[in-house]
C-alpha positions in Angstrom: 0.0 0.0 0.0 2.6 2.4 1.1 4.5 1.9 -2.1 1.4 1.9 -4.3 0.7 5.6 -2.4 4.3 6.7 -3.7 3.9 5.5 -6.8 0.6 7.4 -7.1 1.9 10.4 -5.5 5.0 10.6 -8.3 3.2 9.7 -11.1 0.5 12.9 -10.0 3.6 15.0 -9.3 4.8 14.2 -13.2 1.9 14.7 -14.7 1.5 18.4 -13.1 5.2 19.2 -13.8 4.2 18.1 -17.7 1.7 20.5 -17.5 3.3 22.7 -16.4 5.9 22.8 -18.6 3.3 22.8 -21.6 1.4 26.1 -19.8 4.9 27.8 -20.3 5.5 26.7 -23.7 1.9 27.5 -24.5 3.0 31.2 -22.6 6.2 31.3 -24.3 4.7 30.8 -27.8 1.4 33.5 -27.0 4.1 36.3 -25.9 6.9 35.5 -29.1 3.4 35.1 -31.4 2.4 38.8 -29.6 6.3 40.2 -29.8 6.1 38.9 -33.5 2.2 41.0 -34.5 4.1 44.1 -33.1 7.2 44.2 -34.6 5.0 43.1 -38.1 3.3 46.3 -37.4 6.0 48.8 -36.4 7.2 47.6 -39.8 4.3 47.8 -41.9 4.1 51.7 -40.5 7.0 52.8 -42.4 6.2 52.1 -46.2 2.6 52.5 -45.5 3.5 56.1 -44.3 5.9 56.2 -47.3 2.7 55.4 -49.7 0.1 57.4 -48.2 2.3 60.8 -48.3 3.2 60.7 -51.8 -0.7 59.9 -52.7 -2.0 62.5 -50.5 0.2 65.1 -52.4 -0.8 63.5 -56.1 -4.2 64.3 -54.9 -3.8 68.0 -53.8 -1.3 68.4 -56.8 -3.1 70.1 -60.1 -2.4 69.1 -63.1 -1.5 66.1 -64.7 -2.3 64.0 -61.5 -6.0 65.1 -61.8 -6.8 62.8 -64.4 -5.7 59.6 -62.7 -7.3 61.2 -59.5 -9.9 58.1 -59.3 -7.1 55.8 -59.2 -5.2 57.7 -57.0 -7.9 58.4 -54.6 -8.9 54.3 -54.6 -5.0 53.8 -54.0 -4.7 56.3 -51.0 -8.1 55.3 -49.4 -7.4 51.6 -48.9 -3.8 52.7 -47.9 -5.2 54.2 -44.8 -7.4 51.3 -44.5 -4.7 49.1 -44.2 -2.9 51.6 -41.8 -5.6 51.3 -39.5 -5.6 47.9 -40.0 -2.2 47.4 -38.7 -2.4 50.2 -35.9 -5.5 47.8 -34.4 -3.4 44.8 -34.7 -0.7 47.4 -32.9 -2.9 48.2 -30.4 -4.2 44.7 -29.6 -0.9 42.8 -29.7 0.8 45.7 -27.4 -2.3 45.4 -24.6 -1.4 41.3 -24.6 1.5 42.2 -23.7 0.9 44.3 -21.4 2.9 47.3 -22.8 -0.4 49.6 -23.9 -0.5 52.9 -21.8 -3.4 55.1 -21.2 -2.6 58.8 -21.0 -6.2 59.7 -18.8 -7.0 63.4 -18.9 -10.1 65.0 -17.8 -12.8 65.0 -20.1 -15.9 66.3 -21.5 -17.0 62.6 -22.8 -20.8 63.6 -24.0 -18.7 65.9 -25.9 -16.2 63.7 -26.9 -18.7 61.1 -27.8 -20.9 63.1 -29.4 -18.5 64.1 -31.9 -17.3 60.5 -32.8 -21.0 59.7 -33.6 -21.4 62.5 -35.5 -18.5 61.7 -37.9 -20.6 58.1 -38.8 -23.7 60.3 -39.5 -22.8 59.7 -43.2 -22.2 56.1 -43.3 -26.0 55.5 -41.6 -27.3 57.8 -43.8 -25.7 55.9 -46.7 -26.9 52.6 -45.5 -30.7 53.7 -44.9 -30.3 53.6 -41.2 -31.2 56.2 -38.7 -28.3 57.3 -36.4 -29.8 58.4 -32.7 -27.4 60.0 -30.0 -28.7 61.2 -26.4 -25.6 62.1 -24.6 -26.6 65.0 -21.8 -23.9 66.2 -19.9 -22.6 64.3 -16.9 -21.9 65.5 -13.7 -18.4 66.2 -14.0 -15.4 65.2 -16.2 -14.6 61.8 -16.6 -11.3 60.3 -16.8 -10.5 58.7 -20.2 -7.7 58.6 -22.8 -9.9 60.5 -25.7 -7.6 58.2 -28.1 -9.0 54.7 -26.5 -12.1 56.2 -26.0 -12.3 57.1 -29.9 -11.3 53.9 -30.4 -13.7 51.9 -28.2 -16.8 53.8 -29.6 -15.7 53.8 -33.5 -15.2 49.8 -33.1 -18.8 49.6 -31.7 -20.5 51.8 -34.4 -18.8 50.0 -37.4 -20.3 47.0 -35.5 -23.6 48.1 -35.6 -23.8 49.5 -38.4 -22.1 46.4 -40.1 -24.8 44.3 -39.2 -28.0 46.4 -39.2 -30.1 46.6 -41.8 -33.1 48.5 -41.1 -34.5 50.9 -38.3 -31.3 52.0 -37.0 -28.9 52.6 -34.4 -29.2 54.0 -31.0 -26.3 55.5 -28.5 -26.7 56.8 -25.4 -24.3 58.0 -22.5 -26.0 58.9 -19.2 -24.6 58.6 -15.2 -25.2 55.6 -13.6 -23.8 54.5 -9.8 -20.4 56.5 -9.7 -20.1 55.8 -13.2 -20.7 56.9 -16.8 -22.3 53.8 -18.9 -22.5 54.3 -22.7 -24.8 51.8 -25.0 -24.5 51.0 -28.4 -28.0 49.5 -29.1 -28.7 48.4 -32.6 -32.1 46.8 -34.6 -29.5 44.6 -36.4 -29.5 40.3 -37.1 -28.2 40.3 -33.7 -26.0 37.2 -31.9 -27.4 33.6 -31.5 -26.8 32.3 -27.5 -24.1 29.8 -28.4 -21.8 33.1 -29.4 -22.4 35.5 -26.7 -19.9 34.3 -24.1 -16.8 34.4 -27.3 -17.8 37.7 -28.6 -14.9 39.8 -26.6 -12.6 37.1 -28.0 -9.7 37.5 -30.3 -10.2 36.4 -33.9 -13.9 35.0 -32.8 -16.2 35.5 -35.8 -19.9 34.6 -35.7 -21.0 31.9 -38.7 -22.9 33.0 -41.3 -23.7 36.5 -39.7 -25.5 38.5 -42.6 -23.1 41.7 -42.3 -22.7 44.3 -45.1 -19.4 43.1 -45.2 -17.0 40.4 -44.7 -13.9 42.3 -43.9 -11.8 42.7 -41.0 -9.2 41.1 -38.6 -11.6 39.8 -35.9 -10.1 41.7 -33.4 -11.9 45.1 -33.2 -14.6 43.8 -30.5 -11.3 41.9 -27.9 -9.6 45.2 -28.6 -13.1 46.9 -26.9 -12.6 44.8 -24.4 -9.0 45.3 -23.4 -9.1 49.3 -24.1 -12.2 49.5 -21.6 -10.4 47.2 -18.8 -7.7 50.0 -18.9 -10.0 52.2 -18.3 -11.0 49.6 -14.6 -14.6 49.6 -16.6 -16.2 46.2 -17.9 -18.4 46.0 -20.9 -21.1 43.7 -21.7 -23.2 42.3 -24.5 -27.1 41.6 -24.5 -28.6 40.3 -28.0 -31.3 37.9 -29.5 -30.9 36.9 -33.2 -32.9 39.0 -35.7 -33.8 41.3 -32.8 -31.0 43.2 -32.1 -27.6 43.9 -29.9 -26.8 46.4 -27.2 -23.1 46.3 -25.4 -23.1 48.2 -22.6 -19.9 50.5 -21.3 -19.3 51.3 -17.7 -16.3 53.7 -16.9 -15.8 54.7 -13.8 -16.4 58.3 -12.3 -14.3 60.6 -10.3 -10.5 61.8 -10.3 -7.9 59.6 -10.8 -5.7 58.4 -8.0 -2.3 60.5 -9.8 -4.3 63.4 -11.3 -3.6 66.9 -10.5 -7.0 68.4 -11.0 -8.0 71.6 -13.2 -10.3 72.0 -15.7 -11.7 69.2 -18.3 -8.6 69.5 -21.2 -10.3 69.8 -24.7 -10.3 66.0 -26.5 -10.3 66.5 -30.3 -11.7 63.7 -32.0 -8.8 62.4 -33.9 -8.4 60.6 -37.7 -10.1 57.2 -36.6 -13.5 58.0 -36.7 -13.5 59.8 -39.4 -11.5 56.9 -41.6 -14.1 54.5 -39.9 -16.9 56.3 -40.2 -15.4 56.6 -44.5 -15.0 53.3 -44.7 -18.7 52.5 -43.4 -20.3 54.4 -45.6 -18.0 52.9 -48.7 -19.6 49.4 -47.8 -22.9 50.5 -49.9 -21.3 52.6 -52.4 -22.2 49.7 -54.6 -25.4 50.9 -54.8 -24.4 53.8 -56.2 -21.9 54.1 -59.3 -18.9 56.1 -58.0 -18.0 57.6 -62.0 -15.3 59.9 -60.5 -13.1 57.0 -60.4 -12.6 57.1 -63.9 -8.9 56.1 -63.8 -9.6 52.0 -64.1 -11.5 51.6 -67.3 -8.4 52.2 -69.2 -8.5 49.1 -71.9 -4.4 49.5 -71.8 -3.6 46.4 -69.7 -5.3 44.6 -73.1 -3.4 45.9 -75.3 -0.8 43.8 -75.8 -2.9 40.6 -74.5 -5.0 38.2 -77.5 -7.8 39.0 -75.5 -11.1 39.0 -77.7 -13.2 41.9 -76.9 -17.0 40.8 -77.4 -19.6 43.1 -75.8 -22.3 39.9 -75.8 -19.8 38.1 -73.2 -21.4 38.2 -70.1 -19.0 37.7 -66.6 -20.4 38.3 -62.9 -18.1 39.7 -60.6 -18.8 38.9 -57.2 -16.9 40.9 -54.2 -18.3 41.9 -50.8 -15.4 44.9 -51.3 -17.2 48.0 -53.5 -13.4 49.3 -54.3 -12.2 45.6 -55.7 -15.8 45.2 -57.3 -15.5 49.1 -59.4 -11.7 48.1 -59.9 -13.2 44.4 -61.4 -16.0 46.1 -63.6 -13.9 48.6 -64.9 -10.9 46.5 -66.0 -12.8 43.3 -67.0 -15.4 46.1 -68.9 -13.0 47.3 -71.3 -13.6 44.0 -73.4 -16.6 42.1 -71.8 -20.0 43.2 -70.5 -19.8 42.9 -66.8 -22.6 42.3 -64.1 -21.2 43.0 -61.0 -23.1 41.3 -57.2 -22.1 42.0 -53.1 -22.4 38.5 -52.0 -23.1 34.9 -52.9 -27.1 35.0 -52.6 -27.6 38.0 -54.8 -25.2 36.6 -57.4 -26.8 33.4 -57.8 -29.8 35.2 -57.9 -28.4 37.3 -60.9 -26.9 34.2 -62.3 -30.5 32.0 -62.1 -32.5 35.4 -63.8 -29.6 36.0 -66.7 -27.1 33.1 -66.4 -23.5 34.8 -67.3 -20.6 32.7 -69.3 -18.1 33.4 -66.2 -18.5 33.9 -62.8 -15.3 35.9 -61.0 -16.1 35.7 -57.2 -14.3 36.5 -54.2 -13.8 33.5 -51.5 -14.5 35.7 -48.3 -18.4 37.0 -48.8 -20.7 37.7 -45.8 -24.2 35.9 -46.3 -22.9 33.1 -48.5 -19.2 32.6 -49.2 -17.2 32.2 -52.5 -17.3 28.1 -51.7 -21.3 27.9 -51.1 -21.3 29.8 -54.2 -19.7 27.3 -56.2 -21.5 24.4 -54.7 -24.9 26.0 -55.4 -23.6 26.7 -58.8 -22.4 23.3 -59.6 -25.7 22.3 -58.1 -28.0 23.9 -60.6 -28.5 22.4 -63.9 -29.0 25.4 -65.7 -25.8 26.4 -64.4 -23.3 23.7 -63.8 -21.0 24.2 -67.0 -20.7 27.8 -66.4 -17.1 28.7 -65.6 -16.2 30.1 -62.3 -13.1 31.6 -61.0 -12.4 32.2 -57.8 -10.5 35.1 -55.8 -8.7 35.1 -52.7 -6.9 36.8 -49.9 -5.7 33.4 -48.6 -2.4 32.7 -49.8 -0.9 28.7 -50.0 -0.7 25.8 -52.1 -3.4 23.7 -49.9 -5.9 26.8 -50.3 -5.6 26.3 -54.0 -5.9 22.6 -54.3 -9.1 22.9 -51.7 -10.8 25.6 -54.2 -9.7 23.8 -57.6 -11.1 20.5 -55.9 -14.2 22.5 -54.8 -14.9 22.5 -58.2 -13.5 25.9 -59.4 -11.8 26.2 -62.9 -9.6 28.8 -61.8 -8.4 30.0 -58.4 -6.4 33.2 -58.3 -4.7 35.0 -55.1 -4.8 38.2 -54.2 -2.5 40.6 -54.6 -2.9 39.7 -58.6 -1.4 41.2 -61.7 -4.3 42.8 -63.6 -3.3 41.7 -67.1 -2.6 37.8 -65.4 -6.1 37.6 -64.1 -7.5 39.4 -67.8 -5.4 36.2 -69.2 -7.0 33.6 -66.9 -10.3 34.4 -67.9 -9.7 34.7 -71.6 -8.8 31.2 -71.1 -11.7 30.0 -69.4 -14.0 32.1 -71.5 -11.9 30.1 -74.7 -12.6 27.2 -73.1 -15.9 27.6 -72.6 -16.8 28.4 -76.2 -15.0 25.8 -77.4 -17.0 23.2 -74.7 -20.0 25.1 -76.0 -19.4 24.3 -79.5 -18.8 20.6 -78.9 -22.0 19.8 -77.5 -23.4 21.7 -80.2 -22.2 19.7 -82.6 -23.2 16.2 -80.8 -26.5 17.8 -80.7 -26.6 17.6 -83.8 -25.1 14.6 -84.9 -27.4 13.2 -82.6 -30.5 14.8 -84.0 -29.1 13.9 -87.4 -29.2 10.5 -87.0 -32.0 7.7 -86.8 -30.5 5.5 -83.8 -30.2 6.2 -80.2 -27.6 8.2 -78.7 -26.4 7.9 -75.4 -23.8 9.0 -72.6 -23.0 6.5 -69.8 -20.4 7.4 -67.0 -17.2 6.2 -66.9 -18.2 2.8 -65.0 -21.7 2.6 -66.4 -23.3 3.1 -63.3 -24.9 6.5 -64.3 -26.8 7.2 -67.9 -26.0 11.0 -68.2 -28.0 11.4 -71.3 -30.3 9.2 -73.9 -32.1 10.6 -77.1 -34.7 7.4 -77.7 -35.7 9.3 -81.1 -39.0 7.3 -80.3 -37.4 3.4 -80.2 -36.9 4.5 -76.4 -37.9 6.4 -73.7 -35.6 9.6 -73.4 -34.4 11.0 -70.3 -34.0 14.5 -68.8 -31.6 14.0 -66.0 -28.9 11.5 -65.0 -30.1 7.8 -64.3 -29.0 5.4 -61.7 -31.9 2.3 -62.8 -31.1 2.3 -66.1 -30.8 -1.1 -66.5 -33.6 -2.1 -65.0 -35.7 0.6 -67.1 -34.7 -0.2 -70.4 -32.9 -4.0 -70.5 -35.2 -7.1 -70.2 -34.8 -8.7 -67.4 -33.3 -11.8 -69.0 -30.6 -10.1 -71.0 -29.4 -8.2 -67.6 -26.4 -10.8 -67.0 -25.3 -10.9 -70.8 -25.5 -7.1 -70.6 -23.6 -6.4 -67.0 -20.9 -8.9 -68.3 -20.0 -7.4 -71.5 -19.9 -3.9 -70.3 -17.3 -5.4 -67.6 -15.5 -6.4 -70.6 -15.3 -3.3 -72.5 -14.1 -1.4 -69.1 -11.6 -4.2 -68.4 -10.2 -4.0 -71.9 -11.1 -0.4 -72.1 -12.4 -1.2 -75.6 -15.5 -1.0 -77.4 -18.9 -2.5 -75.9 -21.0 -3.8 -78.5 -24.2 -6.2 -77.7 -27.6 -7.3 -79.4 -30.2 -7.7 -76.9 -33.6 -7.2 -75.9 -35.2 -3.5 -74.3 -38.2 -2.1 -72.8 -40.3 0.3 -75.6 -42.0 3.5 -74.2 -45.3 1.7 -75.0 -44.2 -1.6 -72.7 -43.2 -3.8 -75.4 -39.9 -5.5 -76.3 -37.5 -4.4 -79.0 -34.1 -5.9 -80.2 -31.0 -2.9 -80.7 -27.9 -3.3 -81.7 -25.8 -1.1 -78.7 -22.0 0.2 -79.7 -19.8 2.3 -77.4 -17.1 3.6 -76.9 -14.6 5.3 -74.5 -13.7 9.3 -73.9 -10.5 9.5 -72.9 -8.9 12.4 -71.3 -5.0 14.0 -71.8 -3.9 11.0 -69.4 -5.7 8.4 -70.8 -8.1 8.0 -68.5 -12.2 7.0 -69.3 -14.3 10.3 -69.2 -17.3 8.8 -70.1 -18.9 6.6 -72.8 -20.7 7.9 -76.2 -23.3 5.0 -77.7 -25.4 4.3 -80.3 -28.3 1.7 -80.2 -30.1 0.0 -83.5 -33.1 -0.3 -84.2 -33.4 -4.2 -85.1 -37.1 -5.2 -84.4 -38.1 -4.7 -87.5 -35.0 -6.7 -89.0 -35.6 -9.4 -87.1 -39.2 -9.7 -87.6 -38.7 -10.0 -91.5 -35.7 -12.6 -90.6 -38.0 -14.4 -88.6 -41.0 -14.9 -90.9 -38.3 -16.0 -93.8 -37.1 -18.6 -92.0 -40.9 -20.1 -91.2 
């Protein structure tokens, strides 16, 4: 017993020394993975800084720059897009770590946030939503940073705005209990249960959330949540799907342990809401046609490409992203007509009312992705040969290989050059006709000729196609019993074994026997197939002919009596 105890005793004592050794890798890998998102960032800083300074002066500069101003204007907005991107990731990766420090202040914050709502007046305006803000005075000053605070109630606007779409959005700052509690309430799809407790989590993204957007790191909301803990205030959420969200701010009132006193110190709302509050409203521009950026429809990128301009050539660009979709249209215009959708269910609405001969969508789509797309594409009848090429953010080799084996002809990652992915399509669009014109011309062979014509699947176990011409019953869609629809029972075997035959040999099958008419009587044909091979020699499929023989043997028949 007493050695069994030990025994126990040592083998608990290794087992919590293993774990903690793996806590400490697991610590050791979340600070170098933190020490490795803000060095990325400091980085990224200095040639985005280097961009966006030359663009800004292009764009005050008269002259010769003022005719490229569209293109100019699309390159300097999403520059400062991605600047903000990476001063989030900044900001998130440095409170991790521990290293982010709030400069408080005493501050006017109905003020304060009265003037960061006011900045995303446009963007509710520009998504059909009305923008409410009740934000009497307080009591007294509070003590903020008027950077985090910008910070905390941009994030929660471009959240609800993101995912409402009608009535509209509601904020309100009032004093409650020693402390000053703002709410964000929105009419928007809301959050199911199941998400609730992860929303304040990093990288946590609710499925299949109908936003006006798919964008974003996935960190604005954990960022929230860290900025207001600085602050020694808590937020929380309260929602119900298709009803709505509020999330709730308390800050805490009152002078700061180190503060000095005087007078509130004036808080100027800084760039962030304002670049925000720009990009929000940009999320429906593709509602309206933005013609000032006239800069992208110039055909040049074709010029020295085989590309073969026809106006009747129909391709539907699909993109969640209105700058990526007016870049799309306006390059991809200058030799096709293009149709351009914000997400998965419109286009394959589009597609279903005016099917197009290419489909150019984007992977990452709110509502329904670039993948469900495809599936419902490939789906359809009506539109499974169409060609569809997707486009990605998501760089890798295994990215590719899933979309290609999702059933995509093309798969294309972002950044791309324009005049490759003007190639690509000309090449599918090529393809296409060609495929087009094949099937036109076994149309009609096969309404040219007096026997039946037929397509099996490379082991016979589906009949894709069958024109009876009246000997047989034709089909409209793939067949699974076909042998127990058209074969007489007692020539099954005979039939089975010589169609083992021709796949073993990969030869020709070729078989008299007896079939079911469309009128229940027997017949006698003469069947002949034989293989499809592709590049590598492998059986597409099987084209057939059947004879008519009933008649032939009927004569034969009454000779011989």
């Amino acid at each position: 017993m007493l050695a069994g105890q030990i025994g126990a005793t040592l083998a608990l004592a290794h087992t919590r020394h293993r774990e903690r050794q793996s806590l400490d890798k697991l610590a050791e890998l979340d600070r170098v993975k933190t020490e490795f998102f803000s060095n990325v960032s400091h980085e990224f800083r200095t040639p985005l800084t280097l961009m966006l300074g030359p663009l800004e002066e292009m764009l005050r500069r008269p002259g010769d720059a003022a005719t490229n101003s569209g293109e100019i204007a699309l390159m300097y907005r999403n520059a400062q897009r991605l600047l903000r991107l990476v001063g989030t990731l900044l900001d998130f990766s440095q409170a991790e770590a521990g290293r982010l420090r709030a400069a408080f202040v005493p501050t006017d914050l109905a003020a304060l946030t009265t003037d960061i709502v006011s900045m995303f007046a446009g963007a509710a305006e520009a998504a059909g939503l009305k923008l409410t803000i009740d934000a009497p005075p307080l009591p007294g000053p509070v003590w903020v940073d008027p950077e985090m605070w910008e910070k905390i109630v941009s994030n929660l606007l471009s959240n609800a705005l993101k995912f409402t779409w009608e009535g509209g959005v509601t904020v309100l700052l009032r004093p409650v209990e020693r402390h000053a509690e703002l709410i964000v309430r929105d009419s928007g799809v809301g959050i199911p249960e199941a998400d609730l407790p992860y929303v304040f989590k990093r990288f946590h993204r609710v499925r299949d959330a109908r936003g006006r957007t798919h964008e974003g790191a996935g960190i604005g909301l954990a960022l929230v949540d860290e900025l207001v803990r600085r602050h020694h205030g808590r937020v929380r959420v309260t929602s119900r799907p298709d009803s709505g969200t509020a999330f709730t701010v308390w800050i805490p009132m009152g002078r700061r342990p180190d503060s000095t006193g005087g007078e509130p110190a004036p808080a100027p709302v800084g760039g962030l809401a304002e670049s925000m509050a720009r990009e929000a409203a940009h999320w429906d521009v593709g509602a309206r046609r933005d013609d000032e950026a006239a800069g992208l429809d110039d055909p040049s990128v074709l010029r020295d490409l085989p590309v073969r301009a026809f106006s009747e050539i129909r391709v539907l660009v699909v993109d969640d992203n209105p700058d990526m979709r007016d870049y799309l249209e306006r390059l991809l215009g200058a030799a096709w007509t293009v149709v351009v959708a914000s997400d998965g269910e419109q286009a394959l609405r589009t597609a279903r009312r005016d099917p197009p001969d290419l489909i150019l969508a984007d992977v990452m789509m709110p509502r329904m992705d670039g993948f469900a797309l495809l599936h419902e594409i490939r789906a359809d009848p009506a539109l499974a040969g169409t060609p569809v090429v997707l486009l990605t953010a998501r760089a890798g080799e295994e990215t590719a290989i899933g979309g290609l084996l999702a059933g995509a002809d093309d798969y294309v990652v972002k950044p791309f050059a324009a005049r490759e992915l003007v190639a690509r399509i000309d090449a599918q669009l090529q393809m296409a006709r060609m495929r087009r014109v094949s099937e036109r011309r076994f149309r009609t062979l096969r309404d040219a000729s007096f026997d039946v014509v037929y397509r099996m699947s490379a082991d016979w176990r589906i009949l894709q196609a069958l024109d009876g011409h009246g000997f047989l019953a034709d089909i409209t869609e793939p067949t699974a019993s076909w042998l127990d629809t058209y074969i007489d029972p007692a020539d099954q075997p005979e039939v089975l074994a010589a169609v083992n035959a021709a796949i073993e040999s990969r030869g020709v099958f070729q078989l008299e026997h007896r079939v079911r008419r469309p009128d229940g009587t027997l017949g006698r044909m003469l069947s002949r197939a034989v293989p499809l091979f592709d590049d590598d020699g492998e059986i597409i499929e099987w084209i057939g002919t059947a004879t008519d023989l009933t008649g032939v043997r009927s004569v034969a028949d009454h000779n011989r009596s």
